[in-house]
C-alpha positions in Angstrom: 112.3 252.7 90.1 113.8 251.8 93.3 113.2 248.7 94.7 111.7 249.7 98.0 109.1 251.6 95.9 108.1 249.0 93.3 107.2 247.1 96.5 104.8 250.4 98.1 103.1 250.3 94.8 102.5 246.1 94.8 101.3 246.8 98.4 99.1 249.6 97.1 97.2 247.6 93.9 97.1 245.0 95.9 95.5 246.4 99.1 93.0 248.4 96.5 92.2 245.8 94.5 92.0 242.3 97.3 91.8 243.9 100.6 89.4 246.5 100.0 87.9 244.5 96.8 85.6 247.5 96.1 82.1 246.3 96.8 79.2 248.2 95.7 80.5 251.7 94.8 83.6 252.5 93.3 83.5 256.4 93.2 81.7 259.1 92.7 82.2 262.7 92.4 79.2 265.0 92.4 80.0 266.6 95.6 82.4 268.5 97.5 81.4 268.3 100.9 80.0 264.6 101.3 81.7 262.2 103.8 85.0 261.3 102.3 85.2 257.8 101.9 88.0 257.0 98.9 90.8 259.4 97.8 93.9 259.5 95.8 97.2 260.9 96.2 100.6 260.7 94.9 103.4 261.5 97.3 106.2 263.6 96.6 108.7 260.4 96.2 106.5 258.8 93.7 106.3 262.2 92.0 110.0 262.2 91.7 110.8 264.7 94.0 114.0 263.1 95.3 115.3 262.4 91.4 118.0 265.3 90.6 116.5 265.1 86.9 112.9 265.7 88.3 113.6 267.9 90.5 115.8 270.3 88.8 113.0 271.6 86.8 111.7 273.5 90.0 111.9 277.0 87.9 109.7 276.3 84.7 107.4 274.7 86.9 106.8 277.9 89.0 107.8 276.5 92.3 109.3 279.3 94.4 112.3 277.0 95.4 114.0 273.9 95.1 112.1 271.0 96.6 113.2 269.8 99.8 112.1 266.4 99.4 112.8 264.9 102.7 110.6 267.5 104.1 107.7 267.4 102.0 107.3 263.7 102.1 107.2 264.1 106.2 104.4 266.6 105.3 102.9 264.6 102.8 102.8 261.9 105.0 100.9 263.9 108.0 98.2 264.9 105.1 98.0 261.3 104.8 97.5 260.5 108.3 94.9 263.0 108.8 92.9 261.9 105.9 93.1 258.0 107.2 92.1 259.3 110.8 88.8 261.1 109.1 88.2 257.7 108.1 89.0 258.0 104.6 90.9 255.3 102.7 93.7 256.3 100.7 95.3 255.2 98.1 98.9 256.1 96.2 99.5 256.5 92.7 102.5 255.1 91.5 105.4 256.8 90.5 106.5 256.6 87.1 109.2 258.1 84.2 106.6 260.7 82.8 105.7 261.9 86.0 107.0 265.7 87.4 107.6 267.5 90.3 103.5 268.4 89.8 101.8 265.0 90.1 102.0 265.5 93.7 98.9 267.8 93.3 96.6 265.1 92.1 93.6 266.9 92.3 94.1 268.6 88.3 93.8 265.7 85.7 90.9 263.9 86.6 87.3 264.0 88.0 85.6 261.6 89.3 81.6 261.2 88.3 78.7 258.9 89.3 79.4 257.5 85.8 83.3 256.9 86.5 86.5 258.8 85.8 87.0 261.7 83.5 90.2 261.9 82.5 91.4 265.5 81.9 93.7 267.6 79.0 95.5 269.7 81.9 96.8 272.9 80.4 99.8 272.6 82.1 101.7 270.9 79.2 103.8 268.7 81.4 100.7 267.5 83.4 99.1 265.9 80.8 100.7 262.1 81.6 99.2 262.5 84.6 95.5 261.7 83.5 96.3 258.7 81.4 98.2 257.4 84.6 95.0 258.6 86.8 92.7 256.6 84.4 94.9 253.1 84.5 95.3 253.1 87.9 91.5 253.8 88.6 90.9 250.9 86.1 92.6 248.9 88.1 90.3 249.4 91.1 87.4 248.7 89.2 86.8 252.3 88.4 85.7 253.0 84.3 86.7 255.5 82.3 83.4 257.7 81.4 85.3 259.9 79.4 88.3 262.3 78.0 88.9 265.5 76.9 91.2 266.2 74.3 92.9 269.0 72.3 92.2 271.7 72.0 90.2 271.7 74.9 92.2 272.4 78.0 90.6 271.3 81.6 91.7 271.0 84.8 90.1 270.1 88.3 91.1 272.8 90.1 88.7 274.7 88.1 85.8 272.4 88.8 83.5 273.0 91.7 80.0 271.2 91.8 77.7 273.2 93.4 74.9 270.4 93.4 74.8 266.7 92.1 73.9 268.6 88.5 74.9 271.5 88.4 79.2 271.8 87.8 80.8 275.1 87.5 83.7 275.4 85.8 86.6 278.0 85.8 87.6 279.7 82.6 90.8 280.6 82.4 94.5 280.2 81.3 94.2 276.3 83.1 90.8 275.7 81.1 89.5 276.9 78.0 86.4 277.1 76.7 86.8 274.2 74.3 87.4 272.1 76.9 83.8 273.7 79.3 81.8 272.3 75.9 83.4 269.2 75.8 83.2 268.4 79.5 79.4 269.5 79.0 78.8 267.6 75.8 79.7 264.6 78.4 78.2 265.3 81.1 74.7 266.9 80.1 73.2 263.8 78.7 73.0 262.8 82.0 71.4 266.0 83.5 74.4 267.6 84.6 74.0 271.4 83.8 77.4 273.0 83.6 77.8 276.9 84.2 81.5 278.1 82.6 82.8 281.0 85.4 85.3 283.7 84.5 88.5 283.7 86.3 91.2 287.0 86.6 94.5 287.0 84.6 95.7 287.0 88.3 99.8 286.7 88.6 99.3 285.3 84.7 99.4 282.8 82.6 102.6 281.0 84.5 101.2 280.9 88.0 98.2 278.8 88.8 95.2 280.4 89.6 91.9 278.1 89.4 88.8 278.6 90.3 89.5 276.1 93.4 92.1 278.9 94.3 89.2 281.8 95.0 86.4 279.4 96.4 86.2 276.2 98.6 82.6 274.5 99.6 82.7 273.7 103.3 79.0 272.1 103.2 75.8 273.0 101.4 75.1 276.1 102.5 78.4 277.2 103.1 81.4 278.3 101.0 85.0 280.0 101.7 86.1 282.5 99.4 88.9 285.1 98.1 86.0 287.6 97.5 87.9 290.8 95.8 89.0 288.0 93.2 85.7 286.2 92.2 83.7 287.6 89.3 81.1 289.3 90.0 78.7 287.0 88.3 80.4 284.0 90.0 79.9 286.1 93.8 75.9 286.8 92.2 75.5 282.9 91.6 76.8 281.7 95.1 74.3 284.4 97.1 71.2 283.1 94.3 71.6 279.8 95.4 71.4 280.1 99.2 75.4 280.4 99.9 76.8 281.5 103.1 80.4 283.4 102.5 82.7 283.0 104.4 86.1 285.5 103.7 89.4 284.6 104.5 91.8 286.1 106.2 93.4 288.5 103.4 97.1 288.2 105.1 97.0 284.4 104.3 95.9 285.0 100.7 99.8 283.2 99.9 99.3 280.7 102.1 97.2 279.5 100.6 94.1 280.2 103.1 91.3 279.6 100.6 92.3 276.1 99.6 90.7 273.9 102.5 89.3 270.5 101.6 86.0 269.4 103.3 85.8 266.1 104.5 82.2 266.2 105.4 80.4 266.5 108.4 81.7 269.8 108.9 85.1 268.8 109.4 87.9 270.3 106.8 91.7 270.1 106.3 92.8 273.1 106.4 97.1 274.3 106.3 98.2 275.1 110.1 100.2 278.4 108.7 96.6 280.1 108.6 95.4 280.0 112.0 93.4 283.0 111.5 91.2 281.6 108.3 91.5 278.6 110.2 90.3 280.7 113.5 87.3 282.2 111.7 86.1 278.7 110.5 85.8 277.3 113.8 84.2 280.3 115.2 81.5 279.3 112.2 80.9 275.7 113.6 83.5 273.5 111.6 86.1 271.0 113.2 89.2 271.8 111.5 91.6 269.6 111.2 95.4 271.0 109.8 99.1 269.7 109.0 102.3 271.3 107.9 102.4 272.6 104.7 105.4 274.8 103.5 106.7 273.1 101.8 104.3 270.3 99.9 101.7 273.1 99.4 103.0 276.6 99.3 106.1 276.1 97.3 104.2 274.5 94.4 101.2 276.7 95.1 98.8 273.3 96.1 97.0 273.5 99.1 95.0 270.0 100.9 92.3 270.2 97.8 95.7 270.0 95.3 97.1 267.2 97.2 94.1 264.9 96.9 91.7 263.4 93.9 88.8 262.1 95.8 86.8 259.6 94.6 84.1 258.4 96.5 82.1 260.6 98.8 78.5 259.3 100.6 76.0 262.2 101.6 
């Protein structure tokens, strides 16, 4: 570890852990479309992106090209900004050996619950280091560990939408298995959390990364922003039974990553600038969206503003 970065991550336990000291709540994580208050990220320097050992492994990790880090940090850092102007306060993840080009998306190997952090069994084989790290450095803020799913269950985050406080509707598909729906509902139901497993396509297959996050992203309550012609039918059913408002994207922007906008609450979302005609049709529906640069941190690893960010404490 360089020495300039072993200082960022001092400055980041310590500003988490005496500046902020963490009064009252620490996180939560039954909704997705409550004020965002607390997130975490990992930026592409942390996740190794500028180590020729890290990055070299661009290929097997289905990234389109070779990373350009210098220019995915400067994107990184203007999600960053947006996030701290939305008056959210963020917090880095430290880098560390067992980390890959991956850990950048931080969204996959954990969830965060009114009870305290899950920590994941991503089924991404070289993203399962990640959730230990999540868990430590959330134990470090104060944040507990509720729980943790292990083999053969397979989970990830990006398959996890809640639709309401108890009810969690999971993805099932090459990212999360069914082993791993029971075992995050064998955690989570004695607490009166209802979770509903979702059927997802074999899409571009097992080596791309298609989650459920990827088809469908809550904007508020009422409203939700899908990839219609690729959600189930039973999963389209649910949504319209429970009051939903669809909104489609803009099918040109599909590999842009157009569905993949994160909510920030109050009807403001982050949203990728490339897709200014998604982005176009959710002003024109009453939301403040809010974009940065993302070519190169999102699209080339296929991880839009959601990806990029493991919230942790929302208010409603």
């Amino acid at each position: 570890m360089k020495a300039s970065d072993e200082a960022q991550r001092v400055r980041t336990l310590g500003q988490a852990t005496k500046g902020h000291a963490f009064t009252g709540q620490a996180c939560n994580g039954h909704s997705m479309v409550g004020r965002l208050q607390r997130v975490l990220v990992c930026s592409p320097r942390a996740a190794g992106w500028d180590h020729p050992g890290t990055a070299e492994r661009w290929r097997e990790l289905g990234f389109l090209h070779a990373p350009d880090f210098a220019t995915a940090q400067a994107q990184h850092d203007g999600l960053c900004r947006q996030l701290e102007a939305a008056g959210a306060e963020v917090l880095h993840l430290p880098s560390a050996e067992d980390l890959s080009l991956d850990a950048v998306y931080t969204h996959d190997p954990s969830v965060a619950t009114d009870y305290g952090l899950i920590g994941l069994h991503p089924g991404k084989p070289n993203r399962i280091p990640e959730a230990q790290r999540h868990v430590d450095f959330c134990r470090s803020l104060g944040i507990p560990e509720f729980g943790r799913i292990q083999p053969p269950g397979k989970t990830e985050a990006g398959d996890m939408v809640w639709l309401d406080p108890t009810t969690l509707l999971i993805g099932q598909g090459y990212r999360t298995n069914p082993a791993g729906i029971a075992q995050m509902s064998a955690l989570l139901q004695p607490r009166g959390v209802k979770v509903i497993s979702a059927p997802l396509p074999h899409g571009a297959g097992a080596s791309a990364c298609l989650h459920l996050m990827s088809l469908l992203s809550l904007l508020d309550e009422q409203t939700a922003l899908v990839d219609l012609p690729w959600l189930a039918v039973e999963t389209v059913e649910l949504l319209h039974s429970r009051g939903y408002r669809l909104l489609e994207i803009e099918y040109s922007e599909r590999e842009t990553l157009a569905c993949n906008v994160l909510s920030l609450g109050e009807r403001r979302l982050l949203a990728l600038e490339e897709n200014q005609k998604t982005n176009q049709k959710l002003s024109q529906a009453g939301f403040e969206v809010l974009t940065f640069p993302g070519p190169e941190v999102c699209v080339n690893g296929g991880g839009g503003p959601t990806c990029l960010t493991r919230p942790l404490l929302r208010t409603t």
